[in-house]
C-alpha positions as CSV (number, residue, x, y, z in Angstrom):
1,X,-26.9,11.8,-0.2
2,X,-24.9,11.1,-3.3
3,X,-22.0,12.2,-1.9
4,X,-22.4,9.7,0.8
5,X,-23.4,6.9,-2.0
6,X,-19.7,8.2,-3.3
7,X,-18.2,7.7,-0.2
8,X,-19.3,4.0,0.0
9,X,-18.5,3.8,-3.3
10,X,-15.3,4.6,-3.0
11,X,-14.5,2.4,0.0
12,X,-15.6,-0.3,-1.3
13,X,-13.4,0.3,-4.5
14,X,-10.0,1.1,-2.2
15,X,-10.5,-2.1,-0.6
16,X,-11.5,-4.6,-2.9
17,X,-15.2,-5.4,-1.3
18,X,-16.7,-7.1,-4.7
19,X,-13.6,-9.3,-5.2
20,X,-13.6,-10.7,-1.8
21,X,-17.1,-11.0,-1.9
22,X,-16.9,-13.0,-5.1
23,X,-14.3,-15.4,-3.9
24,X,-16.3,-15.6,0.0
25,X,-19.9,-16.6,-2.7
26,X,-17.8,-18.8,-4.9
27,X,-16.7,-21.1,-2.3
28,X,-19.8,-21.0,-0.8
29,X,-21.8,-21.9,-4.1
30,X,-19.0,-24.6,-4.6
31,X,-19.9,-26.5,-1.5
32,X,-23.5,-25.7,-1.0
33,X,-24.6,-26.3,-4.8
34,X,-21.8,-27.8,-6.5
35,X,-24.5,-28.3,-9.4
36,X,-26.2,-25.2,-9.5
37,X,-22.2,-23.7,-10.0
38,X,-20.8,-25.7,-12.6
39,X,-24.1,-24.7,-15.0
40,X,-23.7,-20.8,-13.9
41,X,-19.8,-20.8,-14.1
42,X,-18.2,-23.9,-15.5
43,X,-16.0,-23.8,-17.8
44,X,-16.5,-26.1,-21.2
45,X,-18.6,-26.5,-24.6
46,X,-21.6,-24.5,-23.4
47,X,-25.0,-26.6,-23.3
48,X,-23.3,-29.5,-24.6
49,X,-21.4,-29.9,-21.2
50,X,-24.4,-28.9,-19.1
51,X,-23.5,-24.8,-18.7
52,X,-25.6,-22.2,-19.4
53,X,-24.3,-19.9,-22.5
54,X,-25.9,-17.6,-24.5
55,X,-29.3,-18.1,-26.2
56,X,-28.6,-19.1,-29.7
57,X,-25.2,-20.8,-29.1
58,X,-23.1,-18.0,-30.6
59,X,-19.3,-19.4,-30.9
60,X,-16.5,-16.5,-31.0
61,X,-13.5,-18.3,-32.9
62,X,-14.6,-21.6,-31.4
63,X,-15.5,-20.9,-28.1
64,X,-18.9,-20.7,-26.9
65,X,-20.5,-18.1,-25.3
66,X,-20.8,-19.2,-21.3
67,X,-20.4,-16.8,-18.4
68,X,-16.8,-18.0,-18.0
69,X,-15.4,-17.1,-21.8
70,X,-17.1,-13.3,-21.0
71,X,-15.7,-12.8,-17.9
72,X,-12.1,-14.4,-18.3
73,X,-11.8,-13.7,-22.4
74,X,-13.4,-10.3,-22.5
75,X,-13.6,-8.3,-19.1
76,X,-10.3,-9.1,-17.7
77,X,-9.0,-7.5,-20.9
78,X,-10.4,-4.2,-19.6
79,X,-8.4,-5.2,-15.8
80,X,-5.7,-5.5,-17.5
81,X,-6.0,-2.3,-19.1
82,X,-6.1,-0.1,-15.9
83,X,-2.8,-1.9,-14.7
84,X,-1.3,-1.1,-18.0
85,X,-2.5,2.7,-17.3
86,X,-0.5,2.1,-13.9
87,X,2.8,1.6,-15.1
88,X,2.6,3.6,-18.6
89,X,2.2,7.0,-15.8
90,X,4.6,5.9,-13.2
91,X,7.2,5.3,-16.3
92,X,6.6,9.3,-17.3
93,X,8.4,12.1,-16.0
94,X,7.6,12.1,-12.3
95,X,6.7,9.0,-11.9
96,X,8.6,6.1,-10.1
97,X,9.6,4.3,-12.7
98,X,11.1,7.1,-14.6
99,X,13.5,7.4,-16.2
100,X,12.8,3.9,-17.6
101,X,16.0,2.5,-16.7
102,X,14.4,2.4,-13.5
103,X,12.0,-0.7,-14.2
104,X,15.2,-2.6,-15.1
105,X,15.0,-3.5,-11.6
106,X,11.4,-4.8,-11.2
107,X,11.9,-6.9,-14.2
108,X,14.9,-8.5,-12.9
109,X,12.7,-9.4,-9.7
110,X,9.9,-10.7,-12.6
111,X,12.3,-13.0,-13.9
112,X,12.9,-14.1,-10.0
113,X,9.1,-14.5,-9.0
114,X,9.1,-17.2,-12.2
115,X,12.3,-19.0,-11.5
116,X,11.8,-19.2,-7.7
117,X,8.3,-20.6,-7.4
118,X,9.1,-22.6,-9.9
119,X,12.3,-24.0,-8.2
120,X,10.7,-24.2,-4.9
121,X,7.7,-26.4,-6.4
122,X,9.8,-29.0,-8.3
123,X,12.0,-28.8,-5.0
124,X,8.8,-29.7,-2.9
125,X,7.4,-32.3,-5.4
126,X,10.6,-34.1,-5.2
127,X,10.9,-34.2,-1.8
128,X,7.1,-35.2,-1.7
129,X,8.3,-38.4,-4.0
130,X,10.9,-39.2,-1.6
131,X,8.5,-39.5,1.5
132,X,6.3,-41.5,-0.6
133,X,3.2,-39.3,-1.6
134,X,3.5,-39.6,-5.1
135,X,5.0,-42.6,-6.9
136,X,7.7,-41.4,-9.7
137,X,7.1,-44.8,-11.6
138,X,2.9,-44.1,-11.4
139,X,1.0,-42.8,-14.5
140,X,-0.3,-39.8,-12.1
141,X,3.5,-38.3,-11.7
142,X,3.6,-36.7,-15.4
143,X,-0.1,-34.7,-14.1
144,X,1.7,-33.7,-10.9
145,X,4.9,-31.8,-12.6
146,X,2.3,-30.1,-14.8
147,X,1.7,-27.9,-11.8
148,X,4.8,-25.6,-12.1
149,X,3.2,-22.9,-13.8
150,X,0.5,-22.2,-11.0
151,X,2.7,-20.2,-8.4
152,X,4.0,-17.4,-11.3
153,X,1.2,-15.8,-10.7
154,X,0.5,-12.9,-8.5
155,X,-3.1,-11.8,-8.2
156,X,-2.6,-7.6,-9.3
157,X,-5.9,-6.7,-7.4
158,X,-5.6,-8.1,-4.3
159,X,-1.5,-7.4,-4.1
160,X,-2.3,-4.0,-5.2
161,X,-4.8,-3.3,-2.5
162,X,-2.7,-5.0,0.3
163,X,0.2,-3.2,-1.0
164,X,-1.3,0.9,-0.6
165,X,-2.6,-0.3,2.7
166,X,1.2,-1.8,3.7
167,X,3.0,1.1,1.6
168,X,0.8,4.1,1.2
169,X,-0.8,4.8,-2.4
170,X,2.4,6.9,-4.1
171,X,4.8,5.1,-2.6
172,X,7.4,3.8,-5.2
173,X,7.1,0.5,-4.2
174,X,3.6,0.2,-5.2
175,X,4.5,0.5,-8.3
176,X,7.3,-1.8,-8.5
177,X,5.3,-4.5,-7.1
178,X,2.7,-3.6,-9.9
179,X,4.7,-3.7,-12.6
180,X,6.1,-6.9,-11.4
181,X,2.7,-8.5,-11.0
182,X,1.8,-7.2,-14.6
183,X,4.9,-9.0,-15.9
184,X,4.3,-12.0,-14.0
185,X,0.3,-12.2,-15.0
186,X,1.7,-11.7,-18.6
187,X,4.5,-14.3,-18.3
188,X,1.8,-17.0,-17.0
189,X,-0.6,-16.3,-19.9
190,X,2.8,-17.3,-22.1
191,X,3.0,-20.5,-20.3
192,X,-0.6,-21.2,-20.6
193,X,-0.3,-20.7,-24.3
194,X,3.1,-22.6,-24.9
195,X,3.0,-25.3,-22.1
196,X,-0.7,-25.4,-21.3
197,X,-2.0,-25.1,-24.7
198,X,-4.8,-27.3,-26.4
199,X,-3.3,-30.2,-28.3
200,X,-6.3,-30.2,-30.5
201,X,-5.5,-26.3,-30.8
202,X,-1.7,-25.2,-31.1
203,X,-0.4,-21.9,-31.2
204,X,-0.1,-20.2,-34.5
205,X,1.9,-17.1,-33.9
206,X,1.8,-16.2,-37.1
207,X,-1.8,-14.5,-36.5
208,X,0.0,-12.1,-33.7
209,X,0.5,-9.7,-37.0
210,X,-3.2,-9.0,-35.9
211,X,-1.8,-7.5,-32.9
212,X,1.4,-5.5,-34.4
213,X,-1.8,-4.1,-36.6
214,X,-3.6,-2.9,-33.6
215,X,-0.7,-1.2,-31.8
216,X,0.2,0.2,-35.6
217,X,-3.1,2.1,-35.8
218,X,-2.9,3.4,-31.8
219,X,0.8,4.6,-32.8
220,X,-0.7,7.0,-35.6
221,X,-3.7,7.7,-33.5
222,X,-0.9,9.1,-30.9
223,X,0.9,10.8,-33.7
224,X,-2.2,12.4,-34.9
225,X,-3.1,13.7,-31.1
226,X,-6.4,12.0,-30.4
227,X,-7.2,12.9,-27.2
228,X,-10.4,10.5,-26.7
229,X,-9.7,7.3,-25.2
230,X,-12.4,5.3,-27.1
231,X,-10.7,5.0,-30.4
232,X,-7.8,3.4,-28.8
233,X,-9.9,0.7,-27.0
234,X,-12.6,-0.2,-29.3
235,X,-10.6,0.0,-32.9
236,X,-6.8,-0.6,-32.2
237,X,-8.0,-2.9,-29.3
238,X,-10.1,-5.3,-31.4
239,X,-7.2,-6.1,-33.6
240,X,-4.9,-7.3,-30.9
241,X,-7.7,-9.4,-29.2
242,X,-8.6,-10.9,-32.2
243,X,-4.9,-11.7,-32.8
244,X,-4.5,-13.5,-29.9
245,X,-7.9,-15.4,-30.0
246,X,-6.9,-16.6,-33.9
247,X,-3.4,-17.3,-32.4
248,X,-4.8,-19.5,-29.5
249,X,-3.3,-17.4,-26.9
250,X,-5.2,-15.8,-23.9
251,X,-6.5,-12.2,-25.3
252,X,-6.9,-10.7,-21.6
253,X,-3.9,-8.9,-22.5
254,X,-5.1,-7.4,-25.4
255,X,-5.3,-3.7,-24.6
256,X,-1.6,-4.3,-22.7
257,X,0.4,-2.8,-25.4
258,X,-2.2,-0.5,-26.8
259,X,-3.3,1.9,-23.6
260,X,1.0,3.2,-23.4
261,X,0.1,5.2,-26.5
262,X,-2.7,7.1,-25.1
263,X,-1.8,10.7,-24.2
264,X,-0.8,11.0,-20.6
265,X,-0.6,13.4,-18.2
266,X,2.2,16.6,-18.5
267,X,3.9,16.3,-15.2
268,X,6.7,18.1,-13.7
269,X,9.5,15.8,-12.3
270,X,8.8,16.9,-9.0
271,X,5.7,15.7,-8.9
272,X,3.9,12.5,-7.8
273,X,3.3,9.4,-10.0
274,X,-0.8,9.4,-10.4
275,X,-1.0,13.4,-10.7
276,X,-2.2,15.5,-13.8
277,X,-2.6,19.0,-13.9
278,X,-6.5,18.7,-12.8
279,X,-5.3,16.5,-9.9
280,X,-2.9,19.3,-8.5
281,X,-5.0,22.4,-9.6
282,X,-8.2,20.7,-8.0
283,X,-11.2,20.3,-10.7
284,X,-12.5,24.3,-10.2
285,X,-9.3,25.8,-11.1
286,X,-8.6,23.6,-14.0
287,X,-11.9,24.1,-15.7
288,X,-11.7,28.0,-14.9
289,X,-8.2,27.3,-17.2
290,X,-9.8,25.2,-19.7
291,X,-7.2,22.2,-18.3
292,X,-8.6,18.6,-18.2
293,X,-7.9,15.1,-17.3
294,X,-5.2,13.2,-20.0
295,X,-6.3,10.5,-22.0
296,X,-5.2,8.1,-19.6
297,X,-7.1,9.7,-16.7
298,X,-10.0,10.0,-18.4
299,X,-9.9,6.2,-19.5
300,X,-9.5,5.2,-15.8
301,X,-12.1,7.5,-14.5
302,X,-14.4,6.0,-17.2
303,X,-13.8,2.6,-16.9
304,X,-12.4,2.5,-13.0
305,X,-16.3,1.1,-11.6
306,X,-17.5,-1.3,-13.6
307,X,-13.9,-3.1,-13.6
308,X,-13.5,-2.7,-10.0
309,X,-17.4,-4.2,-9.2
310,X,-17.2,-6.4,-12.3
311,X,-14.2,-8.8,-10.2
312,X,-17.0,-9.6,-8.3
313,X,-17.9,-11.8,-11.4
314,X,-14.0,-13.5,-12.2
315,X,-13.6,-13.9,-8.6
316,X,-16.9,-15.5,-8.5
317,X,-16.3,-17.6,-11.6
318,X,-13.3,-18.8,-10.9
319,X,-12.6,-19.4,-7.2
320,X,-15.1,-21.8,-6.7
321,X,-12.9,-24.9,-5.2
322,X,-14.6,-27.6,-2.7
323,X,-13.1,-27.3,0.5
324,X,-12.3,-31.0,1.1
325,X,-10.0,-30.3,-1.9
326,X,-6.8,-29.9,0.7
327,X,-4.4,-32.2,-0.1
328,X,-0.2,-32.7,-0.9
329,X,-0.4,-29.7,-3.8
330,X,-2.3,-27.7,-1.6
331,X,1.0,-26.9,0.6
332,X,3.2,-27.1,-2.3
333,X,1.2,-24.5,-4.5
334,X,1.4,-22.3,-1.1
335,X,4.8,-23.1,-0.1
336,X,5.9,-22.2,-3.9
337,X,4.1,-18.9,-4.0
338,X,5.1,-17.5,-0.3
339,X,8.8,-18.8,-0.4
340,X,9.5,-19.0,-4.1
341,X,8.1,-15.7,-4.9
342,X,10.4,-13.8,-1.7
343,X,13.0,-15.3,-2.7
344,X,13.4,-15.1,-6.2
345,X,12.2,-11.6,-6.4
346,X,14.6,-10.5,-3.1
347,X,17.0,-12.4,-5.1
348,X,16.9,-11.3,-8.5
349,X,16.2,-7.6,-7.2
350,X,20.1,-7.9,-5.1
351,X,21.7,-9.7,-8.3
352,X,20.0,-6.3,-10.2
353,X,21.4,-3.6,-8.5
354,X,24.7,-5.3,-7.9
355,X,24.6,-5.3,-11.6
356,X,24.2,-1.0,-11.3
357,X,20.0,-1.2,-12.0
358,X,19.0,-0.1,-8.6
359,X,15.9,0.3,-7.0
360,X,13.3,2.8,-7.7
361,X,14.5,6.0,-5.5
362,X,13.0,6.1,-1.7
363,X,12.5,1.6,-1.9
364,X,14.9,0.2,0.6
365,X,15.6,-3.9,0.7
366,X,13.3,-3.7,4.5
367,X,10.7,-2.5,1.5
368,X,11.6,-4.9,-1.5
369,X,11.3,-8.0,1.2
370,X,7.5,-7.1,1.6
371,X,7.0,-6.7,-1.8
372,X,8.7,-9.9,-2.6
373,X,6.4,-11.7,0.1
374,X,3.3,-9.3,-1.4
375,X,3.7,-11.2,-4.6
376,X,2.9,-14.5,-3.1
377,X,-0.6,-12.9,-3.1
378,X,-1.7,-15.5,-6.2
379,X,-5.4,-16.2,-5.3
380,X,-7.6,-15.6,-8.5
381,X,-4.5,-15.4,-11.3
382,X,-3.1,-18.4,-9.6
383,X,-7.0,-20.1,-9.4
384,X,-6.7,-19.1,-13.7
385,X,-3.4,-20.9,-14.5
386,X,-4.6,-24.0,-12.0
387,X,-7.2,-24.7,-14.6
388,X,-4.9,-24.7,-17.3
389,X,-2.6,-26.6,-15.8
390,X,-4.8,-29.7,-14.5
391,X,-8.0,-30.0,-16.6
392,X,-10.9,-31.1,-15.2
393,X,-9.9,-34.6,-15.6
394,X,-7.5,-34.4,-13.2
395,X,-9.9,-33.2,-10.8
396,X,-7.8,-34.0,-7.7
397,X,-5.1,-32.5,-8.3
398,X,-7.0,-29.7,-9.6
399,X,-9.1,-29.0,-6.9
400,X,-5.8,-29.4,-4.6
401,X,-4.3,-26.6,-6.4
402,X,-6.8,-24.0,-6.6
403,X,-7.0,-24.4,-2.4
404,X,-3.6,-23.6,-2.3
405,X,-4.2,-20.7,-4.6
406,X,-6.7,-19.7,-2.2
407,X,-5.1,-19.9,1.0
408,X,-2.2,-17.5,-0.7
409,X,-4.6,-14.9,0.5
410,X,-3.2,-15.1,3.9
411,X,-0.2,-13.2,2.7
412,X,-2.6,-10.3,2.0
413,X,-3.3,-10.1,6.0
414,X,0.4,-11.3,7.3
415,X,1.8,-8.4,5.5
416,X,-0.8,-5.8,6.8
417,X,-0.1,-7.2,10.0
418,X,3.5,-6.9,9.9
419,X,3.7,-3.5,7.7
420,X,1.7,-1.7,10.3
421,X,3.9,-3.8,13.3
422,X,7.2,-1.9,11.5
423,X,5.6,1.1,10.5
424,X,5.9,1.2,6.6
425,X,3.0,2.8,5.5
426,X,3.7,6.4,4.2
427,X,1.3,8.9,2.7
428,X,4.4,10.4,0.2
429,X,7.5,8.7,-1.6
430,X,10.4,10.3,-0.4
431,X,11.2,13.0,-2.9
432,X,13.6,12.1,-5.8
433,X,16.4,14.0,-4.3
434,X,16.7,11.4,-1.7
435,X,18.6,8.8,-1.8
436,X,18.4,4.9,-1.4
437,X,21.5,5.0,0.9
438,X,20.0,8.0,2.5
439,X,16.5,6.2,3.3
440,X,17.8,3.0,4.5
441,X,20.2,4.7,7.2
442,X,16.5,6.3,8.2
C-alpha cells in the first residue's frame, strides 16, 4: 500500500498536479467569489485592506503577515532553493554544465530572453498606439510602458516539467533551459526592485552586506566539511533573507547563493548530471559501504514534497485573474513571451557560440529552438512581476496582463505536442565524447 501511495506521489510530483491545480482553483475562486479571494489571498496591509493575516497583526520589516507575504516572501525562497541545487550539480564534474565555461552559453541566451521580450513588447505597444488602442498624449500611456518587465519571466516549474517530458530528464538541455529560467526569475526580481520598487520604500543596497554575511558563514561551513544541510539553510540563510527584506528587494532568492556551497555529490565525468554514488550503487549497496546521499541530495530529498505540493498555495495565490480581463496587453504580454523569448534566446545562444562559447555537448540548435520557445512558459513568475508592474490601481491593465501570463501556458502543450511530433525526447544525453557537429548530422 505505501508503495502505491509512493507511486501517486511521485506522479503527481513529475508532473506538476498541485501547481496546475492551484492555478485551475485560483481562477475559479476569482470568478466565482471574487470576495471570498481577495480576503484569503490579496495582497496589501493585512486587516486594514480587508485580508485575512495572522492573529495578532505580526509585521516582519513592515509587511504584515497575510497568506500572500508567506507564500511569495518565505516559501518560494525554499523553490528557489531546489533550482539552485539543479544547476550547482549539473555545473560539477559530470554534469552538463561542466566545465563552467559551459553555462557561458545559457547566460548569453539569459541576456536574449530579457532583451527580446522586452523589444517585442515596446514593438507591439507602439504598433498598438499607431492603430489607435492607446493614446500616446493620454495620462494611461506612462501605466502601459510600465509593462515591460512582465514577459522576462519564465515560470521554472512548469518549463521544467514540460521540458523532461519534451527532452527526457538528463538531457543537457534541461539544464540549460533551467539555468536560463533561474537567471531570468533572478533578473526580474532586479527589475521589480530597481524599476518596480515602492516610492515610499527605495532600495538601500547598502543592507545587501547582510547577505555577503550569510554566504561568508556557508563558505566556512564548506571549509569546515559540514555535511548536514540544515545549518546552511536556517543560519547562513536567515542572514541573506534578512538582507534583502531590510534592502527592499524580493528575498525569494535568498538561499540562491547559499545552497552552491553545500557538499555535493563525488561524480566521475562519465557520469550523468543528477547521480551520486547512492544513485549508481542503488541504496542496499551503498549502505552495505557506509556511502550516503551528498549534502545537496539529502537537501532535495528532504525538502523535495512539501515544495513541490506547497505551489499548490503560490499558484493558488497568485493566479487568480477574472476572465473578462482579456484585453490589448493580453496579446502583447503573450506575443512578448512566445516571440521575444525564441528569439532573443535562439539569438543570443548563435551570437554565443559564434563568439567560441558553445552549446552544452549533445544540445543541437533543432534543441535550443524548443528551449527558446519553452521559456515563453511565464505563467505564475510572469502573474508575480504583473503585480509589480501594474498595482492594483491600475486594475485593467493589471488584470489584462496576468491573462496573458496565463494563457503562456499553451506553450507548455504546443511544445509537447511538437517534441513528441519530431521525436526529441531521450532517456540519456549523448555521452560527452560526442560531439555537437556529430549530433546535429544525426
Amino acid at each position: 500500500m505505501s508503495s502505491q501511495r509512493s507511486r501517486v506521489i511521485r506522479y503527481l510530483q513529475d508532473f506538476s498536479i498541485p501547481l496546475i491545480a492551484g492555478v485551475v482553483a485560483a481562477l475559479f475562486m476569482a470568478n466565482v467569489a471574487p470576495e471570498t479571494y481577495h480576503y484569503w489571498f490579496g495582497s496589501g496591509h493585512g486587516a486594514e485592506d480587508g485580508i485575512w493575516e495572522l492573529p495578532g497583526h505580526f509585521t516582519a520589516f513592515g509587511h504584515h503577515l497575510t497568506l500572500s507575504f508567506l507564500i511569495n516572501d518565505i516559501f518560494m525562497v525554499f523553490f528557489f532553493a531546489i533550482a539552485a541545487k539543479e544547476i550547482t550539480e549539473a555545473g560539477l564534474p559530470g554534469g552538463s554544465l561542466n566545465p563552467l565555461r559551459k553555462a557561458i552559453n545559457p547566460l548569453f541566451a539569459t541576456v536574449g530572453g530579457v532583451v527580446g521580450p522586452v523589444a517585442v513588447f515596446f514593438i507591439c505597444i507602439q504598433l498598438a498606439a499607431g492603430m489607435g488602442i492607446y493614446d500616446k498624449t493620454s495620462e494611461l500611456w506612462p501605466a502601459v510602458s510600465r509593462g515591460w518587465g512582465i514577459p522576462t519571466a519564465t515560470d521554472i516549474a512548469l518549463a521544467w516539467l514540460v521540458a523532461r517530458a519534451v527532452f527526457g530528464g538528463s538531457h543537457p538541455a534541461v539544464n540549460f533551459l533551467l539555468l536560463l529560467a533561474v537567471a531570468d526569475d533572478a533578473l526580474g526580481l532586479g527589475i521589480i526592485a530597481i524599476f518596480y520598487g515602492d516610492p515610499a520604500h527605495p532600495a538601500e543596497p547598502g543592507w545587501l552586506a547582510l547577505v555577503g554575511m550569510g554566504v561568508a558563514f556557508a563558505y566556512l561551513m564548506r571549509a569546515r566539511n559540514v555535511k548536514s544541510w540544515v545549518p546552511y539553510i536556517f543560519v547562513a540563510g536567515p542572514f541573506a533573507w534578512c538582507g534583502l527584506m531590510l534592502a527592499h528587494m524580493h528575498p525569494a532568492l535568498a538561499l540562491v547563493p547559499i545552497v552552491p556551497f553545500m557538499p555535493g555529490p563525488k561524480r566521475d565525468t562519465g557520469l550523468f548530471a543528477g547521480e551520486d554514488e547512492v544513485d549508481i550503487m542503488g541504496e542496499e549497496t551503498a549502505r552495505d559501504l557506509h556511502i550516503g546521499h551528498s549534502t545537496l541530495d539529502r537537501f532535495e530529498h528532504s525538502i523535495s514534497l512539501p515544495v513541490d505540493f506547497g505551489l499548490f498555495f503560490f499558484a493558488i495565490a497568485n493566479a487568480g485573474v477574472r476572465f473578462e480581463a482579456v484585453g490589448p496587453m493580453t496579446w502583447i504580454i503573450l506575443a512578448s513571451l512566445v516571440i521575444g523569448k525564441t528569439g532573443g534566446v535562439v539569438g543570443m545562444s548563435v551570437l554565443g557560440k559564434l563568439m567560441g562559447f558553445s552549446l552544452p555537448r549533445g544540445m543541437g540548435y533543432r534543441d535550443l529552438v524548443m528551449a527558446g520557445f519553452i521559456a515563453g512558459l511565464g505563467l505564475t513568475v510572469a502573474l508575480f512581476v504583473a503585480t509589480a508592474a501594474f498595482p492594483a490601481s491600475m486594475g485593467t491593465l493589471q488584470g489584462e496582463a496576468k491573462m496573458g501570463a496565463l494563457m503562456s501556458a499553451g506553450v507548455g502543450l504546443v511544445a509537447v505536442l511538437v517534441g513528441r511530433i519530431f521525436g526529441m525526447h531521450k532517456d540519456r544525453s549523448v555521452p560527452e565524447a560526442e560531439s555537437d557537429e556529430t549530433r546535429q548530422a544525426a
